[in-house]
C-alpha positions as CSV (number, residue, x, y, z in Angstrom):
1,X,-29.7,-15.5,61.7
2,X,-33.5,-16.0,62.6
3,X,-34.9,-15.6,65.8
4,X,-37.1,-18.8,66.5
5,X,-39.8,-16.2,67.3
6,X,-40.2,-14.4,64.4
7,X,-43.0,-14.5,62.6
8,X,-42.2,-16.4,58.6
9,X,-44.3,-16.2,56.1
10,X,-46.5,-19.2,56.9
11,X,-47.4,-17.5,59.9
12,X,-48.4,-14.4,57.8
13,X,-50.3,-16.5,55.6
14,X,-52.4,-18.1,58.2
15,X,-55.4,-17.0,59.6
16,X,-56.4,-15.8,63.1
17,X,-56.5,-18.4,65.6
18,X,-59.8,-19.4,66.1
19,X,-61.4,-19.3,69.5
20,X,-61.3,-23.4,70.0
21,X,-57.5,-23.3,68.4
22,X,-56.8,-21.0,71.0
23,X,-57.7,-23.5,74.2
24,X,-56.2,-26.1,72.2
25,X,-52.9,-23.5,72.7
26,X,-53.6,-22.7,76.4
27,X,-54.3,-26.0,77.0
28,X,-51.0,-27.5,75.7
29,X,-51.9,-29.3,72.7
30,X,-49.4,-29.0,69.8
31,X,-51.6,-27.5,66.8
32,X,-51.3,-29.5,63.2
33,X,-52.4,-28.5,60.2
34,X,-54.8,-30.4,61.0
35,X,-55.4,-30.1,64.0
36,X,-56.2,-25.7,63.6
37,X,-59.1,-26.8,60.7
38,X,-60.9,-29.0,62.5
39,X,-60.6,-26.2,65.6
40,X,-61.4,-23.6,62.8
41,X,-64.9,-25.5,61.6
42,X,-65.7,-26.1,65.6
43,X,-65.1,-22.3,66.5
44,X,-67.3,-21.4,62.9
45,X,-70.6,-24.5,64.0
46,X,-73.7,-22.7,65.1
47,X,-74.9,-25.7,65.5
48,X,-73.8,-29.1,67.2
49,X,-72.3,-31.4,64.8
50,X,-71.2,-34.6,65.3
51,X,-67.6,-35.7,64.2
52,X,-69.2,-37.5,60.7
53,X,-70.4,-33.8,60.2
54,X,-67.5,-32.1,60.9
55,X,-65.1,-34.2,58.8
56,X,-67.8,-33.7,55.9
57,X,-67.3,-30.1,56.8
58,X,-63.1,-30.0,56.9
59,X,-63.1,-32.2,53.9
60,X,-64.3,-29.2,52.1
61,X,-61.2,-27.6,53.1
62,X,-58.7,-30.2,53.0
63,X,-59.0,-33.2,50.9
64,X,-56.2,-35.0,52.8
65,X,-57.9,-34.8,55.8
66,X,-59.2,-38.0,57.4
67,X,-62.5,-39.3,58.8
68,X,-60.0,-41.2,61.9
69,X,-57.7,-38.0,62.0
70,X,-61.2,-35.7,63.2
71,X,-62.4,-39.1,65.5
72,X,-58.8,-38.6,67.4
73,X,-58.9,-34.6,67.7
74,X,-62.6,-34.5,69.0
75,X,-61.7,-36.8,71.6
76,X,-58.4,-35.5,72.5
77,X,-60.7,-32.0,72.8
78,X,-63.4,-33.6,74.6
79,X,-59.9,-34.9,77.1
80,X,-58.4,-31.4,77.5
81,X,-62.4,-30.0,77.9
82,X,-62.8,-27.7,75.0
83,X,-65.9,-29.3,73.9
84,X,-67.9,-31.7,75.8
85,X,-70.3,-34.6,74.3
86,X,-73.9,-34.1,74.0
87,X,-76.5,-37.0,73.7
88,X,-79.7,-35.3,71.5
89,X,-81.1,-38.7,71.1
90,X,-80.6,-40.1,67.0
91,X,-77.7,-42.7,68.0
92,X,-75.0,-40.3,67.6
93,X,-72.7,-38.0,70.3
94,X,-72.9,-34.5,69.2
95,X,-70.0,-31.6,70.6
96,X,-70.4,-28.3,72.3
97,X,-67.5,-26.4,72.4
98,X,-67.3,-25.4,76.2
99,X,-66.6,-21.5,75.8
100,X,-70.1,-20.8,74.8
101,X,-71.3,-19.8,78.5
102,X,-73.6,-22.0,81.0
103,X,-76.6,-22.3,78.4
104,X,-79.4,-25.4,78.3
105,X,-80.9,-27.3,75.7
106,X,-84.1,-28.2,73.9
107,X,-84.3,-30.7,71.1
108,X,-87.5,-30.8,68.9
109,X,-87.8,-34.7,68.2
110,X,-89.3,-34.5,65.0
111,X,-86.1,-32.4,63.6
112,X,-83.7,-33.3,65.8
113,X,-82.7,-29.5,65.8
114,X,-81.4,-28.1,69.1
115,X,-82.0,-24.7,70.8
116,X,-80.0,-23.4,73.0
117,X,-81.1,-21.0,75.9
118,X,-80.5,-19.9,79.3
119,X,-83.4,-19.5,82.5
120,X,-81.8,-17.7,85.2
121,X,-85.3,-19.5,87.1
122,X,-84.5,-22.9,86.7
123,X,-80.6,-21.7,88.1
124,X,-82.6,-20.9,91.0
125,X,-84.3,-23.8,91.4
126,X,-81.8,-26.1,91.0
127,X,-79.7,-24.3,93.8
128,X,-83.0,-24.4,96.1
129,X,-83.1,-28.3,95.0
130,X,-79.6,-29.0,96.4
131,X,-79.7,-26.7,99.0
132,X,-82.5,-28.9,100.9
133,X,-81.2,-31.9,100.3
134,X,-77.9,-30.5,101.7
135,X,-75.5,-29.9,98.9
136,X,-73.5,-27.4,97.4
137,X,-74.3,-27.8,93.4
138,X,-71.5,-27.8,91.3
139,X,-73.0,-28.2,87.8
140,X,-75.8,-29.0,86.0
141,X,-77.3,-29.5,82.5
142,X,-80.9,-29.6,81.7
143,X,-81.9,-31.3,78.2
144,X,-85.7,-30.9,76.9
145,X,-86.6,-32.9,74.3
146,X,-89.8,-32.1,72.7
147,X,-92.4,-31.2,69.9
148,X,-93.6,-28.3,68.2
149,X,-97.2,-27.5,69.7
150,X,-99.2,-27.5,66.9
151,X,-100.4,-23.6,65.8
152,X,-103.4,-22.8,67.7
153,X,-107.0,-22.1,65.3
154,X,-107.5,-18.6,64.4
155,X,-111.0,-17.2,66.0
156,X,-113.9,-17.4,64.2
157,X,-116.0,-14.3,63.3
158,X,-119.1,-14.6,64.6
159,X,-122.0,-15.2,62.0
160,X,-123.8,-12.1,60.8
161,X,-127.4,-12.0,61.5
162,X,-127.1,-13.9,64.9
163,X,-127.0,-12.3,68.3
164,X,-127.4,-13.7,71.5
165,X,-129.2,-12.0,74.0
């Protein structure tokens, strides 16, 4: 007889966990099929896709899956807090996954892509900032949106033959 925890050969088969498929685990949530390849294209996003982006991304994967079946598991994430909704502007929610550290964002309008970066100034600031007003911060997020400066005009040589003096 088998012991319910021993490994079979599914479990062989399958991959690593994934970072996001293992919150989903602390967390609770029973992992699908599903469910792990939707965590598994999350954990592998350098950027910040939103869900019509990830499904065109697990579709490559698994043709079964569903456009409503990646809807349900980014919001049951978003629930549980593994990833958290980000507005960048363009009409659409985009996710973060939340184990990627206290970090800011700038979106370039014009692109729509989003940098990510951290100012250990501005954490300053915003602690002075509710310090004065008399409160103990407990979070923050700072979103820049903005535009390329253009690239500034290389020098001119100065003519030949001309001097001032």
């Amino acid at each position: 007889m088998q012991s319910s925890d021993a490994p079979t050969r599914a479990d062989a088969d399958r991959p690593d966990p994934s970072r996001i498929e293992r919150l989903c685990i602390e967390r609770g949530l029973k992992m699908t099929g599903q469910r792990r390849l939707i965590a598994r294209v999350l954990s592998e996003a350098e950027d910040h896709p939103d869900v019509e982006e990830l499904y065109r991304r697990a579709v490559t994967l698994d043709a079964k899956i569903s456009v409503a079946t990646v809807y349900r598991t980014v919001r049951l994430l978003e629930e549980k807090g593994i990833v958290e909704r980000r507005d960048f502007g363009g009409g659409r929610a985009r996710y973060d996954p939340t184990d990627r550290g206290h970090h800011h964002h700038l979106i370039d309008v014009d692109t729509g892509k989003v940098l990510e970066f951290e100012d250990p100034e501005h954490e300053k600031l915003a602690q002075a900032i509710a310090k004065r007003l008399g409160f103990i911060l407990v979070g923050q997020r700072l979103e820049l949106f903005g535009r390329r400066a253009p690239a500034a005009p290389a020098a001119r040589p100065p003519r030949p033959g001309k001097s001032r003096g």
